[in-house]
N, C-alpha and C positions, 0 to 999 in steps of 0.2 A: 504493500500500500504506500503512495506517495504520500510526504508528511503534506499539511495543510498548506501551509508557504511555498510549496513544491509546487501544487494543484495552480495556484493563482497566476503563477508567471507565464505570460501568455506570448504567441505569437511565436514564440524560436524555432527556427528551421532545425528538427529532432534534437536542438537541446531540451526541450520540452515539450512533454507529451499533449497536454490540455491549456490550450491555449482560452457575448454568442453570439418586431419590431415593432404597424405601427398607429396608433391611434393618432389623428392629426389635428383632434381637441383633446388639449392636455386639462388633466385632473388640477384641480387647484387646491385639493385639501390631504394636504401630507400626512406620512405617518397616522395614517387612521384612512384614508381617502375609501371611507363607507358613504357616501351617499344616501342618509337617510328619505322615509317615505316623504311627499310633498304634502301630505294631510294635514289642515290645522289643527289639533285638538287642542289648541290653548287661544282661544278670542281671550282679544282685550276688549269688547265690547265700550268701557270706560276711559279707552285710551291708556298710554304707555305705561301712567303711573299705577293704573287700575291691574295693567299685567304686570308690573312691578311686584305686585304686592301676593299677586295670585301664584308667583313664581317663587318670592319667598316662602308662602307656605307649602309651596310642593317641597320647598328645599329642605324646611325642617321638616315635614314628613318622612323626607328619606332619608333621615338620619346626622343631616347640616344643625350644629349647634343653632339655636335661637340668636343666640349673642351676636356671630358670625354672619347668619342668614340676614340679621337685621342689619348691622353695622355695614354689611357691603353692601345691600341691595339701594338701602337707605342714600346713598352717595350714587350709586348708577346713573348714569345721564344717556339718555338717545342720542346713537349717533347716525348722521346723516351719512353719511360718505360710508359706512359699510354695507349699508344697503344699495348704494351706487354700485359698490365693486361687487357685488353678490350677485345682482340684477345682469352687470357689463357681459356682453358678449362682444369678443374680438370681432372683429370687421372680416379679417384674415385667419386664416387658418395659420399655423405655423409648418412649414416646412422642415424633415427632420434635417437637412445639412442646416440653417440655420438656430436648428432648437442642439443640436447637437458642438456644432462650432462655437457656441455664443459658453457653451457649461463646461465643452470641455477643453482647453487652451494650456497653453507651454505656463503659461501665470499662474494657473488652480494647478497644474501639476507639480509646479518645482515646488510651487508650496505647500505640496500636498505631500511630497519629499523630506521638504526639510519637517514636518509637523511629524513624520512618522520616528525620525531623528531623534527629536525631541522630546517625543512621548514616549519613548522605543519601549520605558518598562511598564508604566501601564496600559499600553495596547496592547504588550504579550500580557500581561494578568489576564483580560477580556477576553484575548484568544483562546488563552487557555482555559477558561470558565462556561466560555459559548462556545468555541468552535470557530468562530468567526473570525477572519485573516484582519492583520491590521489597515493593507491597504483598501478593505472595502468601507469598516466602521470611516476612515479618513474620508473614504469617498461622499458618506451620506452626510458625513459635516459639510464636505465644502459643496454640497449641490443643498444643501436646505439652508445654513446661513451662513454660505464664503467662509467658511474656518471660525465661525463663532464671533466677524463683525460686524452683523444684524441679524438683530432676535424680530426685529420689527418694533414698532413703537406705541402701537394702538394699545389701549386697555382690555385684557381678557373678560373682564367682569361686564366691560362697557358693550364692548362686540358682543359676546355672546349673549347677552340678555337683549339686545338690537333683536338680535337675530333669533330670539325663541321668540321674540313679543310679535313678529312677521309672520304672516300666514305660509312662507312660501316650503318653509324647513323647521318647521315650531317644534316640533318631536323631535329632530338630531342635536337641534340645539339649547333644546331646555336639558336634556340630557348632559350634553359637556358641558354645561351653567352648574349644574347641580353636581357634576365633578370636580371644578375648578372649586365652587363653595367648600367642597370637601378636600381641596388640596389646602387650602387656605385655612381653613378647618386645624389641618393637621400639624400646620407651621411649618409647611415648607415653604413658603414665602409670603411678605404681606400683602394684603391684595391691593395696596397702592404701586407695589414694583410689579406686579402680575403685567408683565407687558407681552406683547407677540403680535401674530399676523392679526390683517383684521377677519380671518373666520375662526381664529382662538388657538392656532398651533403656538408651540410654545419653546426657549430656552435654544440649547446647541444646536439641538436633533429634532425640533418643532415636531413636538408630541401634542396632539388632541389632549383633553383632557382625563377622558374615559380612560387613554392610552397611557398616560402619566401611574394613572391611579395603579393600573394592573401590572404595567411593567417596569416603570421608576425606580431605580435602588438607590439605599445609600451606601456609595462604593468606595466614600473614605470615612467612613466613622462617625460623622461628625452629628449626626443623631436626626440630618434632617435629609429629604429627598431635594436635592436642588440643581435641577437642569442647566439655571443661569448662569450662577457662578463656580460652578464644579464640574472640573472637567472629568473627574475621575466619574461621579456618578450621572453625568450625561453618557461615556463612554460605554459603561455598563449598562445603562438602562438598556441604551443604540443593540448592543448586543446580545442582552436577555429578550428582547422584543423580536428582533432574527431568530434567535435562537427556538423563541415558543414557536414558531411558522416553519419552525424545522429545518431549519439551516442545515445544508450538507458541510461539513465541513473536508471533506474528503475531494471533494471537488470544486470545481470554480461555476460563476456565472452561466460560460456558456464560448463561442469565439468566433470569430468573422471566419467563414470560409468560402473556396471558389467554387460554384456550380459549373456544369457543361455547359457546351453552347446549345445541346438541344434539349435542353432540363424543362420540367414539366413543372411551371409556376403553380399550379394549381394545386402543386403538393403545399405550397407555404399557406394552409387556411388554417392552420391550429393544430392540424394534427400532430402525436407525439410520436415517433417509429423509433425501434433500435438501432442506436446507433450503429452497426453491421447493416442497417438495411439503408442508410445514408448514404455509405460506403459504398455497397454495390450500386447505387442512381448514379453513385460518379462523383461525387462531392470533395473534396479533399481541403484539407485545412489553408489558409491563407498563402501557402510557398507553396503550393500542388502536394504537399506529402500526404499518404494518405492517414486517414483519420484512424484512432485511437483504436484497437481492439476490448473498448470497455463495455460492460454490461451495464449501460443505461442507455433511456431513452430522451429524444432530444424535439424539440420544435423550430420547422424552418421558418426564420422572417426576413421580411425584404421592405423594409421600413420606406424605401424610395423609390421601388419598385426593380423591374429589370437592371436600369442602368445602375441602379447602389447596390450599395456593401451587401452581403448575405449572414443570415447570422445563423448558427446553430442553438438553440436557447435550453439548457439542463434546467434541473428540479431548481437550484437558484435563483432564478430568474423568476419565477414563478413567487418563491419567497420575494426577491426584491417588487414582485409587483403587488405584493398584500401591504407593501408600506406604502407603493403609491401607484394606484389602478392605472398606468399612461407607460404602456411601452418604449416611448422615448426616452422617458424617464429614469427605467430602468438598463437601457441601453447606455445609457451615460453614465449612469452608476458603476456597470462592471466595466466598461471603454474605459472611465477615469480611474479608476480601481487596476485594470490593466497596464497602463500609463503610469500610475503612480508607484507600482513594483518593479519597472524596468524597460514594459514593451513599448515598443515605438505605434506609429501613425497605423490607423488604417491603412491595408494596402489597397481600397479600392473606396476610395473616400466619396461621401455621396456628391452628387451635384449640385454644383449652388446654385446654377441657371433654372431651376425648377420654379416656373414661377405658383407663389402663393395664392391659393383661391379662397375669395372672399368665399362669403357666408351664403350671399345671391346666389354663386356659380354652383354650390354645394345641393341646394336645392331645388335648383333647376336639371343638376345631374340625376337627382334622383326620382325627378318627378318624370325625365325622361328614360329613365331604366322603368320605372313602373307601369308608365304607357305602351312599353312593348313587351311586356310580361315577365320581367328579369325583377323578383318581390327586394325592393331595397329598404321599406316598412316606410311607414309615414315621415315624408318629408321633415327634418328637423335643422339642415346645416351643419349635420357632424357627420363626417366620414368614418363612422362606427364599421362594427364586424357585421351587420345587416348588408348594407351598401358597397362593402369587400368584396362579399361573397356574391352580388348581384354582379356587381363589376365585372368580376371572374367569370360568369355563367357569363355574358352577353360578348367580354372578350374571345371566349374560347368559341363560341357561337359564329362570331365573325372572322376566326381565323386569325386573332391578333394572340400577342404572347401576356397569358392569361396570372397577369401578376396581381391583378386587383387594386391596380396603382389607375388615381384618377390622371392621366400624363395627358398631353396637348392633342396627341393622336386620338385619346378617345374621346376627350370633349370635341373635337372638331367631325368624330364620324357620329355623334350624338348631337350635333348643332347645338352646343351650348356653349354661351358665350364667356369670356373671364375678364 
C-alpha cells in the first residue's frame, strides 16, 4: 500500500502511480452546500421584529439559553444587502478555465507551499488523526478564505436571522440561526465577533453552522471551539469533517488524463467503471502511461467539454463535493492540492476562448432541446445534469461529438443566440 503523501503527488511520468467536472452555476454555500426546502414555515406576518421574536422562542425551545437567545436576538438588525446577494443571479455563467485560472495561480500555490512549511507539525497531527494529506486541508483554506485573510465581514446572527425571517429558505436558515445561538451558547465566540459570509459560513474553513456544531474540535486545549483564531482547531475540524464523509486516505482526489481521439463522450455522464475498464476504452494518464492496475472505480469528466482537460474522478472527489455540491469546485481543490505537493500545470489546460453564456442563452438552449424532444426539465438558466444529459442525447442524434458541453457548434445548429 502506498503511504498517504505517496497517493497525492500527482502527475509524474511513472514516478508516481496516482496522479481527476462540471456544473456551470456554482454553489455559493460552503462546507455544508445543502440547499434547504424553499417552504416558508416561519411568517412574520408582524414584520421583522414580530419574526425576531418568534425565532427566539424557537431558539430556547431547542435548547438556546434564554439569556443568550434574548441578548443576541434582542441586538439583531435586518439586513438589506443579504437579501440582494441571496436573490442575485449572475448574468453569466462562469466558464471553468476562468473559475479555475482565477483559484488556482502560481500566488495561492507558492503560498500554499510555504503554509505547508510552516504548519508542517500540525498538518501531520491532522493527517494523522483523519487521514487526510496536508496539501488538501491547505487547499480548502486557500479556496474558502485565501489562507485565512477573509473570514468575511457580515454578522452571522444579523444574516442569518435576514435570512430565516425570508420566505425564500426560512427552514435552512432558522436552523443554522438556532446553531450559531448555540455556538454562542457555548462560548466559543461572542456573538458580537461572530463575523463571516453573508449566508452565515464561518472562520478559516467557512463552516455553516449546523456544520461547526457536529464537526468543530478543540484541537489545542484551550477549552473553546474557535475557527477564527485557531489555527490548530480550524485545521482539525477541516479534517474531522472529511474524515466523517469518508475520506480515502489511501488514495488521492482523482487526475487529469488523455482520452483517444475516437473516445465515446457519452461515457462522461456520471457513470463510475473500474478503473481496468478505463484502461481498456484507451485512456491513459496525463504523459500517455497507462493507468494504474488498482481496484477502484473512477468517474469520467470533461468540465469544458471535448477541447479541455479530462479528468478521472475517485471516491475523493465525491467527499470533496459533500463540502461543496459544484464540480468546479472540487476540481480546484484537488488541481490546487496537486500543485501544492509538487505537480506542475495541466497538460491540457482548458480554453479561455470559451465564451460565457448569459442566463438568456441558457434558456433558450433548453427551451430549444425540449421542442425537439431531447427532456432538458423546465427551463431555469442553469446548465445542470438534466440539460447535460439532453445535450448529449441530441449531440449524439446529430452526429456531433457527444460531450454534453453547450460549445458554439451547438448553439449555432440549435439557432440560439449568445
Amino acid at each position: 500500500m502506498l503511504t498517504k503523501l505517496a497517493r497525492i503527488l500527482p502527475n509524474r511520468p511513472m514516478a508516481c502511480r496516482l496522479s481527476v467536472s462540471a456544473l456551470l452555476a456554482i454553489s455559493t454555500l460552503p462546507a455544508m452546500a445543502k440547499v434547504a426546502d424553499s417552504e416558508a414555515v416561519l411568517e412574520a406576518p408582524d414584520g421583522f421584529e414580530e419574526c425576531k421574536l418568534q425565532l427566539q422562542e424557537k431558539a430556547i425551545a431547542a435548547g438556546v439559553s434564554a439569556k443568550t437567545a434574548q441578548e443576541v436576538m434582542t441586538r439583531v438588525e435586518h439586513v438589506d444587502r443579504v437579501i440582494e446577494l441571496d436573490r442575485r443571479q449572475p448574468e453569466f455563467t462562469t466558464t471553468f478555465a476562468d473559475y479555475l485560472n482565477r483559484r488556482v495561480n502560481d500566488d495561492r500555490v507558492n503560498k500554499g507551499r510555504e503554509l505547508i512549511k510552516e504548519h508542517s507539525a500540525l498538518l501531520e497531527r491532522v493527517t494523522e488523526a483523519t487521514g487526510v494529506p496536508a496539501a488538501y486541508l491547505v487547499a480548502f483554506w486557500g479556496l474558502e478564505t485565501n489562507f485565512g485573510s477573509y473570514f468575511g465581514k457580515m454578522s452571522v446572527p444579523d444574516s442569518l436571522t435576514t435570512l430565516a425571517c425570508d420566505a425564500r429558505r426560512s427552514t435552512f436558515f432558522t436552523e443554522q440561526l438556532i446553531a450559531a445561538l448555540r455556538i454562542i451558547d457555548e462560548g466559543a465566540i461572542p456573538a458580537e465577533q461572530m463575523e463571516g459570509s453573508w449566508a452565515g459560513a464561518m472562520g478559516h474553513v467557512q463552516f455553516m453552522p449546523t456544520v461547526f456544531l457536529k464537526h468543530a474540535v478543540d484541537a489545542d486545549g484551550d477549552g473553546r471551539r474557535d475557527l477564527w483564531n485557531s489555527l490548530p482547531d480550524a485545521m482539525m475540524s477541516a479534517g474531522r469533517f472529511l474524515e466523517s464523509m469518508n475520506w480515502d486516505g489511501d488514495y488521492r482526489w482523482g487526475r487529469e488524463v488523455l482520452l483517444p481521439e475516437s473516445f465515446d463522450y457519452s461515457l462522461a455522464d456520471g457513470r463510475r467503471l473500474e478503473l481496468s475498464k478505463w484502461r481498456e476504452l484507451g485512456i491513459t494518464d496525463a504523459f500517455g502511461n497507462p493507468l494504474a492496475r488498482e481496484d477502484i472505480t473512477a468517474a469520467l469528466i470533461v468540465p469544458a467539454g471535448h477541447q479541455g482537460p479530462a479528468f478521472l474522478a475517485y471516491h475523493n472527489f465525491k467527499v470533496i463535493m459533500g463540502w461543496n455540491r459544484s464540480e468546479f469546485y472540487a476540481i480546484a481543490v484537488g488541481h490546487l492540492a496537486d500543485r501544492i505537493a509538487g505537480a506542475g500545470l495541466l497538460q491540457n489546460p482548458p480554453p479561455v476562448d470559451t465564451p460565457a453564456l448569459s442566463r438568456d442563452t441558457v434558456l433558450e438552449l433548453q427551451a430549444a432541446l425540449n421542442e425537439r424532444g431531447y427532456d432538458a426539465g423546465k427551463p431555469d438558466g442553469i446548465t445542470g445534469p438534466a440539460t447535460r444529459s439532453a445535450i448529449r442525447k441530441y449531440q449524439h442524434a446529430e452526429g456531433l461529438i457527444a460531450d454534453g458541453f453547450p460549445g458554439q457548434e451547438l448553439l449555432d445548429r440549435l439557432e440560439v443566440s449568445n
